[in-house]
N, CA, C and O of each residue as an XYZ file, in Angstrom:
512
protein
N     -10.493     22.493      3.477
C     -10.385     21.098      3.878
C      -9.138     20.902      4.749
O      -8.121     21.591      4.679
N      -9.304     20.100      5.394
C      -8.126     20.062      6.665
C      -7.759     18.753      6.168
O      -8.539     17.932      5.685
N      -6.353     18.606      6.346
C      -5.494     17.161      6.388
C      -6.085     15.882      6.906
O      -6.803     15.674      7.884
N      -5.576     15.053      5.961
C      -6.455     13.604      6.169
C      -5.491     13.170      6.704
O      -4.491     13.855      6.489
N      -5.327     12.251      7.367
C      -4.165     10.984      7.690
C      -4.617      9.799      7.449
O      -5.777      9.571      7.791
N      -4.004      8.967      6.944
C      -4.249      7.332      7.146
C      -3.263      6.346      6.817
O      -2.301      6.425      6.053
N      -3.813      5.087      7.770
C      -2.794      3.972      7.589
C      -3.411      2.750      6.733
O      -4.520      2.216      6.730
N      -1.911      2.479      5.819
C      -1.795      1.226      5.282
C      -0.936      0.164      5.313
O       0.279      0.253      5.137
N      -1.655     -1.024      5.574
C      -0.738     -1.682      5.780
C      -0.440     -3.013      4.899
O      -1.414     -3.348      4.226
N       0.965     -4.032      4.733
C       0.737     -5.447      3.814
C       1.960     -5.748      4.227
O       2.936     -5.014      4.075
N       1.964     -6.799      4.747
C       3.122     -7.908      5.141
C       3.936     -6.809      6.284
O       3.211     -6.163      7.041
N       5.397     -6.640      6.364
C       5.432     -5.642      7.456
C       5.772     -4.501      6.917
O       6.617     -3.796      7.469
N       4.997     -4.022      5.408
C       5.217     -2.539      5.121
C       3.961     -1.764      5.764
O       2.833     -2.241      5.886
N       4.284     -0.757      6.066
C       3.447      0.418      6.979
C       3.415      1.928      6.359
O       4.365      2.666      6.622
N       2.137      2.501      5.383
C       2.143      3.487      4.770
C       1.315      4.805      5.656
O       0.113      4.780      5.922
N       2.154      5.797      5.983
C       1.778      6.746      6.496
C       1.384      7.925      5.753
O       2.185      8.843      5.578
N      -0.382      7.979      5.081
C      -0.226      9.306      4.304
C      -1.278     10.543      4.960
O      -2.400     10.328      5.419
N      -0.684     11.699      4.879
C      -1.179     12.929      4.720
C      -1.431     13.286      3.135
O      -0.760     13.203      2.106
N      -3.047     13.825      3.559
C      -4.108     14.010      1.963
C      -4.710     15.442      2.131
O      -5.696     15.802      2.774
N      -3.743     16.229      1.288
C      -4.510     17.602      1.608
C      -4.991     17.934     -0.276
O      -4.717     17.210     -1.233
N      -5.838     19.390     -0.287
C      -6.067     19.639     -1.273
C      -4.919     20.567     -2.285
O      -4.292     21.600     -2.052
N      -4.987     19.624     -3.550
C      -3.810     20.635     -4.120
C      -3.761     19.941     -5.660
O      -4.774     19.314     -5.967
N      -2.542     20.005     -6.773
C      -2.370     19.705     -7.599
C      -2.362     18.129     -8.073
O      -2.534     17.845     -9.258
N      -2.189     17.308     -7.247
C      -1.730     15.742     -7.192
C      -0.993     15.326     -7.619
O      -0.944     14.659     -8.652
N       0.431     15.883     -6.310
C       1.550     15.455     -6.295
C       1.541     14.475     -5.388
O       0.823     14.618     -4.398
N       2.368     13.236     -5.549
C       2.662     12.197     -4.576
C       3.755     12.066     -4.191
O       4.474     11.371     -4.908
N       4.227     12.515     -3.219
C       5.732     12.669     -2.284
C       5.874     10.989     -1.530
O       5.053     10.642     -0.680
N       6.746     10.275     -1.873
C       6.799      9.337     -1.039
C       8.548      9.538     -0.223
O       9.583      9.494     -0.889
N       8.527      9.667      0.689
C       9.673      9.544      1.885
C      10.862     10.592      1.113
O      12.056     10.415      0.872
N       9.884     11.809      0.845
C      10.480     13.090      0.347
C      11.103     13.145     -1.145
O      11.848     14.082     -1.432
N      10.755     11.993     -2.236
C      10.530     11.937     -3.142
C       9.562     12.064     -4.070
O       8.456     12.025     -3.532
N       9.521     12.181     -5.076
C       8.695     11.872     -5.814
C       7.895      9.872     -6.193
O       8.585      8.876     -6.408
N       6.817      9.911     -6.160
C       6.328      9.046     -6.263
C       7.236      7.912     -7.586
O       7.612      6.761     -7.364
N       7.361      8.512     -8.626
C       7.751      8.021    -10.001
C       9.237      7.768     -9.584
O       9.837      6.864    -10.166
N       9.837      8.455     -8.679
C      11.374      8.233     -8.510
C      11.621      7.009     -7.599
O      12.555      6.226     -7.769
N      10.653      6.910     -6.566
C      10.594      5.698     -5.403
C      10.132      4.707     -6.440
O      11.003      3.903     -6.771
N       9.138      4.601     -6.939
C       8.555      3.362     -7.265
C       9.166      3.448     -9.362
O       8.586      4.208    -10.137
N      10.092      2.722     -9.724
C      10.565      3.089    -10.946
C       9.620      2.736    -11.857
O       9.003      3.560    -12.533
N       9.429      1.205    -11.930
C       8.218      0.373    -12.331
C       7.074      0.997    -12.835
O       6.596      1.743    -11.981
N       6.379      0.989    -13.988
C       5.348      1.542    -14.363
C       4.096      0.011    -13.539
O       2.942      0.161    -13.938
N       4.177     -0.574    -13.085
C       3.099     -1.897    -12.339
C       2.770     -0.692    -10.905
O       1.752     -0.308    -10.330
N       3.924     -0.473    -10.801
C       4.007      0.035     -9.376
C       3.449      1.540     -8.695
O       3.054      1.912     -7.591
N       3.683      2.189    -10.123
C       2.688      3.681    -10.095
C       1.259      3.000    -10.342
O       0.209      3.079     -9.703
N       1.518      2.477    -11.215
C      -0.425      2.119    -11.670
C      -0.877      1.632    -10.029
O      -1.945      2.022     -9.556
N      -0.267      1.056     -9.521
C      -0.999     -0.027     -8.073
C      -1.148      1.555     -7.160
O      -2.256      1.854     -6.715
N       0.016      2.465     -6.950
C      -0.155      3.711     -6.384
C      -1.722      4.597     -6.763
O      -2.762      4.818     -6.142
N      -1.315      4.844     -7.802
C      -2.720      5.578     -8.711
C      -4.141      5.094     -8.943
O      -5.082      5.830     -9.241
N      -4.198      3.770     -8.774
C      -5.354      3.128     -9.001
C      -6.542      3.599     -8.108
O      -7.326      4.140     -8.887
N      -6.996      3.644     -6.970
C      -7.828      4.593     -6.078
C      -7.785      5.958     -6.373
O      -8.606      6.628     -5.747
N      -7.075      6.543     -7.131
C      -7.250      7.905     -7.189
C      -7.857      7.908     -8.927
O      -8.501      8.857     -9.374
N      -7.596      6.988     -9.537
C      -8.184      6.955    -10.799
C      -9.473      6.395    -11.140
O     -10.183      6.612    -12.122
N      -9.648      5.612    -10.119
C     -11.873      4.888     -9.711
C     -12.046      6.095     -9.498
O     -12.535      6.747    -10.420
N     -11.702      6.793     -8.208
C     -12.520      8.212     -7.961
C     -12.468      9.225     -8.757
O     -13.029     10.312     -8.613
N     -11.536      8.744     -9.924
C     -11.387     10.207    -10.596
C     -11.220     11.677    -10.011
O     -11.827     12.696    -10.341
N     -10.146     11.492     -8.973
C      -9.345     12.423     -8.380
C      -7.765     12.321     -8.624
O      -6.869     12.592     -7.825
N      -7.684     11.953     -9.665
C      -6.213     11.923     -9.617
C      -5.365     13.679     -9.584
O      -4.191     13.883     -9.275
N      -6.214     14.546     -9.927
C      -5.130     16.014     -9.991
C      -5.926     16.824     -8.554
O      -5.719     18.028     -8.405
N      -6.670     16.197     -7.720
C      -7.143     17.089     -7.077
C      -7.018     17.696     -5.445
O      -7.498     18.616     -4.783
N      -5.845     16.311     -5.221
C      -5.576     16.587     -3.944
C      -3.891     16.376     -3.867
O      -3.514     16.027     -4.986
N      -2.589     16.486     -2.779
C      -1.681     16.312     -2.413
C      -1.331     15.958     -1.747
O      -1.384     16.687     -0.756
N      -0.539     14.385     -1.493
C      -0.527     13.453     -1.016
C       1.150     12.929     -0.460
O       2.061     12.486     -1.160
N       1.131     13.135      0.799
C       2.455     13.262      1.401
C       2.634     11.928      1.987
O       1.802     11.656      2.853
N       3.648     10.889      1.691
C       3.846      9.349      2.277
C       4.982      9.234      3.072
O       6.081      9.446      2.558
N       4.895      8.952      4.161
C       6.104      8.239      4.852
C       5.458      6.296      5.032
O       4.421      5.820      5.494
N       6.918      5.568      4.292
C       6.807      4.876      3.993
C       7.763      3.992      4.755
O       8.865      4.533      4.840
N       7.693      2.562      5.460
C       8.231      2.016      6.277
C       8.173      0.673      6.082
O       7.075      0.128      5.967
N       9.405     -0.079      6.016
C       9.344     -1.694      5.958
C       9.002     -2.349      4.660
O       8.472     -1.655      3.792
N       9.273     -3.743      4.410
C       8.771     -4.593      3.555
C       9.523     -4.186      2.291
O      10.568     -3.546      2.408
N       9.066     -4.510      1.128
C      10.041     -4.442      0.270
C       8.980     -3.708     -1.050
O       7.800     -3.568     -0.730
N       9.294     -3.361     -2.151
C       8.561     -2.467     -2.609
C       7.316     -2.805     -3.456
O       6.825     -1.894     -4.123
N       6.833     -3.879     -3.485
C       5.682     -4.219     -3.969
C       4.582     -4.070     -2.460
O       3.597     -3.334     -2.499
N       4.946     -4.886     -1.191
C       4.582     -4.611     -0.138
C       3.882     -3.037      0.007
O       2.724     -2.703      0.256
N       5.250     -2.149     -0.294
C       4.739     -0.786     -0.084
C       4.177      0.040     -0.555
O       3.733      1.109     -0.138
N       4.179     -0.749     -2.045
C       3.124      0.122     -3.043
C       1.557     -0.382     -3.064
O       0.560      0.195     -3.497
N       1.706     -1.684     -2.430
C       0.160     -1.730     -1.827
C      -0.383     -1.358     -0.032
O      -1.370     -1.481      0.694
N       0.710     -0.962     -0.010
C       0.536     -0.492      1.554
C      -0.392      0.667      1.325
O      -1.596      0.712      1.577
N       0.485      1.730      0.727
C       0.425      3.002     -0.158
C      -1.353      3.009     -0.519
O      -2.127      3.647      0.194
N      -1.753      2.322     -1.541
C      -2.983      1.901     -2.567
C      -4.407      1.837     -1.028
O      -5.501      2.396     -0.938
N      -3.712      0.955     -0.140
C      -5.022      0.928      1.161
C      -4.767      2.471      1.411
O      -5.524      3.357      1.012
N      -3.704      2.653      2.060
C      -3.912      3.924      2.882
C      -4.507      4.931      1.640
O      -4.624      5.970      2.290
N      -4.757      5.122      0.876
C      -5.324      6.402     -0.324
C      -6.996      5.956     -0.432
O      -8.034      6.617     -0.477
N      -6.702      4.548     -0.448
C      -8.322      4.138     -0.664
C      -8.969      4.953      0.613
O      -9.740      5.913      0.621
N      -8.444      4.308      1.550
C      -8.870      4.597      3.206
C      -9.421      6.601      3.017
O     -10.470      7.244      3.055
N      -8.154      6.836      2.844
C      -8.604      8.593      2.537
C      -9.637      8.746      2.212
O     -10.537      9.156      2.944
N      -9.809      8.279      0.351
C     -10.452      8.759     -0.091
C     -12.238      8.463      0.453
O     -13.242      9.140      0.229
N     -12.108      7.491      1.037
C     -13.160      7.304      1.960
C     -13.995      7.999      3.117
O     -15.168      7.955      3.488
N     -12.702      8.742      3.562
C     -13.326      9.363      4.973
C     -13.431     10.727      4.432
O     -14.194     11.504      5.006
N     -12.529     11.263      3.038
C     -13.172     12.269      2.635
C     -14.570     12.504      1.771
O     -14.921     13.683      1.733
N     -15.364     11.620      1.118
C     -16.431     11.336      0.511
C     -16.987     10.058      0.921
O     -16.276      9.213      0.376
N     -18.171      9.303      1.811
C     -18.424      8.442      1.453
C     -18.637      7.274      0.479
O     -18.524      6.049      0.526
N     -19.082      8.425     -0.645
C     -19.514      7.701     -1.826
C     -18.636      7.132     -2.397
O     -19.058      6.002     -2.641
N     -17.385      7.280     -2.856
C     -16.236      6.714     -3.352
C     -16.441      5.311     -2.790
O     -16.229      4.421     -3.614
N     -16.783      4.940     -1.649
C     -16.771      3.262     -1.008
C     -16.713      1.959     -2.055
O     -15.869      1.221     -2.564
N     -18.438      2.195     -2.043
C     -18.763      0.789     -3.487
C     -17.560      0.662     -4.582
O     -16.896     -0.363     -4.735
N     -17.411      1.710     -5.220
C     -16.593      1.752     -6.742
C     -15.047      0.966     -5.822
O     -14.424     -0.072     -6.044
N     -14.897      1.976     -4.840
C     -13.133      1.384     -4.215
C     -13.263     -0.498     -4.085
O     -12.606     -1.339     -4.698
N     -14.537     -0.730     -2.888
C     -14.356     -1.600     -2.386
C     -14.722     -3.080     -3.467
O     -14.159     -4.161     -3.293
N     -15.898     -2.792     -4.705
C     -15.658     -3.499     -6.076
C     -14.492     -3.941     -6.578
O     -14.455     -4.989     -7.223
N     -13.565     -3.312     -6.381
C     -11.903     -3.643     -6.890
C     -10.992     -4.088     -6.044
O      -9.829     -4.453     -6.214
N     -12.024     -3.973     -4.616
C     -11.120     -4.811     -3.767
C      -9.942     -4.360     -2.904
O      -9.174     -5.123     -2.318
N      -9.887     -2.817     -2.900
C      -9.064     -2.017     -2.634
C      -9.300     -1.238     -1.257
O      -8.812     -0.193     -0.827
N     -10.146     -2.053     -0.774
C     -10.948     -1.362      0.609
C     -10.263     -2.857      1.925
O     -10.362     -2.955      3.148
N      -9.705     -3.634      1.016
C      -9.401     -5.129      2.174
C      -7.674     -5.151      2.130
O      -6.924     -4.999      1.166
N      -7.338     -5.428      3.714
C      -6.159     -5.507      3.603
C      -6.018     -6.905      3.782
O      -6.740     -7.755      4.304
N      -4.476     -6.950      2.999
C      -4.356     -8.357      2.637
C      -3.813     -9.129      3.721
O      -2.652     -8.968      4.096
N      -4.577     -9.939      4.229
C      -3.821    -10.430      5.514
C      -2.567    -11.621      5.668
O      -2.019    -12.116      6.653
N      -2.393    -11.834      4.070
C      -1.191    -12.950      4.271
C       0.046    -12.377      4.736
O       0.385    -11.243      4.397
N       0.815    -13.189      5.582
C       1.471    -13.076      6.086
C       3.063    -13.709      5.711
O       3.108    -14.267      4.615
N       4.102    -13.687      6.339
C       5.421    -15.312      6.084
C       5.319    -15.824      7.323
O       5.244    -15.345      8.455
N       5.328    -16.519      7.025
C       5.021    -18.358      7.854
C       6.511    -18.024      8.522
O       7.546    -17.676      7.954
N       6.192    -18.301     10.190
C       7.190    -18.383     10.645
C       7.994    -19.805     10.596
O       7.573    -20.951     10.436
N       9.373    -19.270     10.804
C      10.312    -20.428     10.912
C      10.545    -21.412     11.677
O      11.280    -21.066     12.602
N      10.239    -22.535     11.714
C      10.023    -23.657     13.000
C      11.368    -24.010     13.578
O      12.357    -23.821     12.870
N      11.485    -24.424     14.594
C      12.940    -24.985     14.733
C      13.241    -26.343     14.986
O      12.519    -27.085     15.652
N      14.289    -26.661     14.466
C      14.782    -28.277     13.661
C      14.498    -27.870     12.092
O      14.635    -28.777     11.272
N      14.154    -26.713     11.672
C      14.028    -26.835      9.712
C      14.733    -26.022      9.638
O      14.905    -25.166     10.507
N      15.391    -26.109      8.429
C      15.805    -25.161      7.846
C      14.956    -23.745      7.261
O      15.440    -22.625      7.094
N      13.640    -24.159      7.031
C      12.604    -23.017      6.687
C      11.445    -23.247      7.349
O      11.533    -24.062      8.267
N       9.976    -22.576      7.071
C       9.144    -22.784      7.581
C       8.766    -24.116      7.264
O       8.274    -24.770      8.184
N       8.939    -24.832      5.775
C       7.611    -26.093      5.693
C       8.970    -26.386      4.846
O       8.531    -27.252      4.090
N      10.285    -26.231      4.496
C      11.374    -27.252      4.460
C      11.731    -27.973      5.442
O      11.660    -27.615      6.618
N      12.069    -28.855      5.117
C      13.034    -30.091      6.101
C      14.669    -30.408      5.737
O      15.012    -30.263      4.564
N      15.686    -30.846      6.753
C      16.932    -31.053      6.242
C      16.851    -32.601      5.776
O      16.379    -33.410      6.574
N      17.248    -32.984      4.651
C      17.576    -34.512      3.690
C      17.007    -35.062      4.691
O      17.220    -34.573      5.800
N      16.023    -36.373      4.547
C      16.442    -37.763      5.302
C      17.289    -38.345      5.160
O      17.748    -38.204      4.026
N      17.962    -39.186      5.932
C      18.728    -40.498      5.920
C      18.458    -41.450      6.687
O      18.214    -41.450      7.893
N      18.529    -42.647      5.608
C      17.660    -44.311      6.059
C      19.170    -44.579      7.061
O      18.982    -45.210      8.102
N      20.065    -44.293      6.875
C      21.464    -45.029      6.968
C      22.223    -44.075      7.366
O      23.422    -44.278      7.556
């Protein structure tokens, strides 16, 4: 089997993974997966596509990981694996895309207007 690549993306985090066959180790930005993401929420959101397909020990999974902050990137992470596991088996699709793990999330932050202090804050009125 030859190297997979794919992209994930959520808010402005950007997950770059290489999916080859091997033990199922998850390297994120030359770490270990469990060391980047401390949070046990945050491995589960990582692992979750590899645990529908019930591939969690069967392939090796190399991440360069970019932007956003770390919930962002651990669902960045979760598309780009779904995405893999897709183009390496069709069939995996239904079960992934049932859980919803096949759609990227398109919300965004509301840009900042000018005269506010935030996007949909305002500074005090005054009558006087």
């Amino acid at each position: 089997m030859e190297v997979i690549n794919t992209l994930g993306r959520r808010k402005t985090a950007v997950a770059r993974i290489y999916l080859s066959e091997g033990k199922g180790s998850i390297t994120v930005n030359k770490k270990d997966y469990k060391d980047y993401f401390p949070t046990a929420t945050l491995q589960y959101v990582v692992r979750q596509p590899l645990e529908i397909c019930e591939s969690l020990e069967k392939y090796d999974i190399k991440v360069n990981l970019d932007g956003g902050g770390v919930n962002g990137q651990a669902e960045a992470l979760r598309l780009a694996i779904a995405r893999a596991l897709c183009k390496i088996d069709e069939e995996n699709r239904p079960a992934l895309k049932a859980k919803g793990l096949m759609r990227r999330d398109p919300r965004m932050v509301e840009r900042k207007k000018p005269g506010q202090p935030k996007a949909r804050k305002k500074f005090q009125f005054s009558k006087r």
